[in-house]
C-alpha positions in Angstrom: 0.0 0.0 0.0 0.9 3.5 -0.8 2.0 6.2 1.6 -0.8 8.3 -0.3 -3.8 5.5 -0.6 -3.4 5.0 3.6 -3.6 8.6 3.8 -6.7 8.5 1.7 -7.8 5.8 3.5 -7.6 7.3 7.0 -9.6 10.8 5.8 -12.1 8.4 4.5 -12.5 7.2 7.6 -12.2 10.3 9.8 -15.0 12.1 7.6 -16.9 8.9 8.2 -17.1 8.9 11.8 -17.1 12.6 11.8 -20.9 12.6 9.8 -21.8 10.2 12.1 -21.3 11.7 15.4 -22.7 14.6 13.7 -25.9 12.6 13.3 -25.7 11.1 16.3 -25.9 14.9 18.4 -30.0 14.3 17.2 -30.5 10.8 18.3 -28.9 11.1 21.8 -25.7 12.5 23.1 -24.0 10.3 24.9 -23.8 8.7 21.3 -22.3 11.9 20.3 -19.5 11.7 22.9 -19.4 7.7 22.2 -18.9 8.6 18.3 -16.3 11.4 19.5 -14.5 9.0 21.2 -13.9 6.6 18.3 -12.5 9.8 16.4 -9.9 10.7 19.1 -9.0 7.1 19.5 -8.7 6.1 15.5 -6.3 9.9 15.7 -4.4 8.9 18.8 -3.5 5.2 17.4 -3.3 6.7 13.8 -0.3 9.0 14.5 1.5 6.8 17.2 1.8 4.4 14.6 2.9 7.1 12.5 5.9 7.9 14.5 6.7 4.6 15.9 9.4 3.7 13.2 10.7 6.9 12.5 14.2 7.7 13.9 15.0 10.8 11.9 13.8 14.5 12.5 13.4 15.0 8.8 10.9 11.8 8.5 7.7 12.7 8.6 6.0 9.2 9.3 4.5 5.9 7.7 1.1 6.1 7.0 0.8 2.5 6.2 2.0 1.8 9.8 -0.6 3.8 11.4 -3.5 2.6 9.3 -2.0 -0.9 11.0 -1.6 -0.1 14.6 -5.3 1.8 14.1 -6.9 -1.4 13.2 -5.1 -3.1 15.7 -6.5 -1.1 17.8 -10.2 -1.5 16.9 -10.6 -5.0 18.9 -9.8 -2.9 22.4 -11.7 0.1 20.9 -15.1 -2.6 20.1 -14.9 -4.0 23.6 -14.5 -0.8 25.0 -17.6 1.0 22.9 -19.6 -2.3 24.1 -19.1 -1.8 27.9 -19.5 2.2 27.9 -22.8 1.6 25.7 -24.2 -1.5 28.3 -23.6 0.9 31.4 -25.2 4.1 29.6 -28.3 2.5 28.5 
């Protein structure tokens, strides 16, 4: 995969979840806050996965490797989103 295509890939995905916390503010808003919290964790685990190779000041980061650790991340972020929505309901 391209360093551009994972880029891609990741706006995709953060305009995604961005629309739908948006639409979730008019169903309820602890959704909203649920929906915010995927969007600060997909960042969080996006750009930490970004910088974990790089060694140099003048590298910017592998996108590739934080699309990785951000999926990764999505079986701790599932079982997480499924306890927080049990207890708020």
């Amino acid at each position: 995969m391209e360093e551009k295509s994972a880029k891609l890939i990741y706006k995709l995905i953060f305009w995604f979840v961005l629309i739908v916390a948006v639409l979730l503010l008019f169903v309820h808003w602890k959704y909203f806050l649920c929906a915010l919290g995927v969007l600060l964790w997909n960042d969080v685990f996006y750009e930490k996965g970004c910088q974990e190779w790089v060694v140099d000041e003048y590298e910017t980061g592998y996108p590739t490797q934080g699309l990785h650790k951000m999926f990764q991340s999505w079986i701790w972020l599932a079982i997480i989103l499924a306890i927080v929505l049990f207890l708020i309901v």
